[in-house]
KEBAMI-404345 format. One record per residue (C-alpha): residue number from 1; residue in three letters; x, y, z. Coordinates in nm, 2 decimals. Layout:
<sites>
  nr rest      x      y      z
 NUM  ALA      X      Y      Z
...
</sites>
This chain:
<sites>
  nr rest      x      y      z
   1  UNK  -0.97   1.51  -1.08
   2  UNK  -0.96   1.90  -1.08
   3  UNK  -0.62   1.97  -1.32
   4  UNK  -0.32   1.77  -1.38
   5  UNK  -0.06   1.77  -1.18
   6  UNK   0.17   1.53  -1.36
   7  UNK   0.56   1.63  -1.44
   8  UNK   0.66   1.41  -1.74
   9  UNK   0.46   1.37  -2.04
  10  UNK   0.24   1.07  -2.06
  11  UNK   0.17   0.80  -2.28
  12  UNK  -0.21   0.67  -2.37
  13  UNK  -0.27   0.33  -2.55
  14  UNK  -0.54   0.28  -2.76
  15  UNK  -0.63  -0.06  -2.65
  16  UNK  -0.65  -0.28  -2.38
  17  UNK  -0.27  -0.37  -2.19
  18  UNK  -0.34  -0.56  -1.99
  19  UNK  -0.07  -0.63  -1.67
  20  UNK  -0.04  -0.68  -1.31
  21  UNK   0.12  -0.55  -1.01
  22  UNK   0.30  -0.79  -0.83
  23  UNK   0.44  -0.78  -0.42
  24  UNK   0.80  -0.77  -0.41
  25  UNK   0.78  -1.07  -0.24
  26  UNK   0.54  -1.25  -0.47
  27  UNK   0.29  -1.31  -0.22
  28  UNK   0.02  -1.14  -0.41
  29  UNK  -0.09  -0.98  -0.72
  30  UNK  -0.36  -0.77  -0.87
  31  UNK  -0.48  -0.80  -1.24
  32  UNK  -0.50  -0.41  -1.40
  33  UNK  -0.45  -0.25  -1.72
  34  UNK  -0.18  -0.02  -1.80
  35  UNK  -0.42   0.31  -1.92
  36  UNK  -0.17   0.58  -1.99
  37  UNK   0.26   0.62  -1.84
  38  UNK   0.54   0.78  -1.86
  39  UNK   0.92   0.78  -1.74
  40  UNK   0.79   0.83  -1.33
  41  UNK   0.49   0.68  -1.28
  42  UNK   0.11   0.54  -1.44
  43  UNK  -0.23   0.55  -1.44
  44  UNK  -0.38   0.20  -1.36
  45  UNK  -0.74   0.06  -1.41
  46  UNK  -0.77  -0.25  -1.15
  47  UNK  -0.98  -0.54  -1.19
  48  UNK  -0.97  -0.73  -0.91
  49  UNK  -0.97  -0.57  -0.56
  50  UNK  -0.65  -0.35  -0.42
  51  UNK  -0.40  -0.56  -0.24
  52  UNK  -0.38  -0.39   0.12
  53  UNK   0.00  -0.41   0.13
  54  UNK  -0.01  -0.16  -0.18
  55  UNK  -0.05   0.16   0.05
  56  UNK   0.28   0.04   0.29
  57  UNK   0.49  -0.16   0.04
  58  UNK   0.67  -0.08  -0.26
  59  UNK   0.59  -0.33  -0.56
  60  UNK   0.64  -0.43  -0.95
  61  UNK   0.43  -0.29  -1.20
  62  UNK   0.46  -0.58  -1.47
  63  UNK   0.43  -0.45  -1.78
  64  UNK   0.46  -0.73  -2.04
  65  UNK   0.30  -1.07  -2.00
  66  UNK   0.68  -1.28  -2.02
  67  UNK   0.79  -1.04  -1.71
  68  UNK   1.07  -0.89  -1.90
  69  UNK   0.93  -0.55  -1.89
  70  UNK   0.84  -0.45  -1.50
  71  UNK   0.93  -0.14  -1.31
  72  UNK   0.95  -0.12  -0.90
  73  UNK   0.65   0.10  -0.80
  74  UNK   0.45   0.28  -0.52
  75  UNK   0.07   0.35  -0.46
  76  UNK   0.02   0.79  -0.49
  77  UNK  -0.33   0.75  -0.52
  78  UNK  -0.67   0.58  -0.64
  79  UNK  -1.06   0.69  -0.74
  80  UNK  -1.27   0.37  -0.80
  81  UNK  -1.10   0.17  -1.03
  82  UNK  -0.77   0.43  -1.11
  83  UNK  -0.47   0.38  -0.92
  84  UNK  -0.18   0.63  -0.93
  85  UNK   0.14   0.47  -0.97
  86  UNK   0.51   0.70  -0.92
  87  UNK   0.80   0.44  -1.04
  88  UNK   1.09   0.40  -0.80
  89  UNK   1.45   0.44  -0.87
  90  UNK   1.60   0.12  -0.82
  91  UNK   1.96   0.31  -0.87
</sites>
């Protein structure tokens, strides 16, 4: 990617996270690692194939393996194995 074009100041880990993203419905799910995020969105590393409702449907980024920790999100882009997340405001 040619510059960064991210707003809000983002957060790398230093090892593997793993999560998933999750249809709003729970219909389907992708496995993924959380690789860096911040207060609007993430970067995503995906390791099984992308769902094809994740570029027309809104879905949960599930952060924490209990499911306590998720955040309402939105497909902004991918390359290969990144997916661009932007968080929604569920307010």
């Amino acid at each position: 990617m040619s510059g960064n074009k991210r707003i809000s100041k983002r957060v790398a880990f230093g090892h593997d996270f793993e999560s998933k993203m999750v249809g709003i419905d729970g219909t389907w799910n992708v496995r993924c690692r959380v690789e860096d995020v911040s207060i609007t969105g993430a970067k995503i590393r995906v390791f099984n194939p992308i769902h094809a409702k994740m570029s027309k449907e809104e879905f949960f980024l599930v952060i924490t393996a209990d499911g306590k920790v998720k955040r309402r999100s939105k497909l902004i882009w991918t390359k290969s194995t990144l997916v661009g997340l932007a968080f929604v405001d569920e307010g």
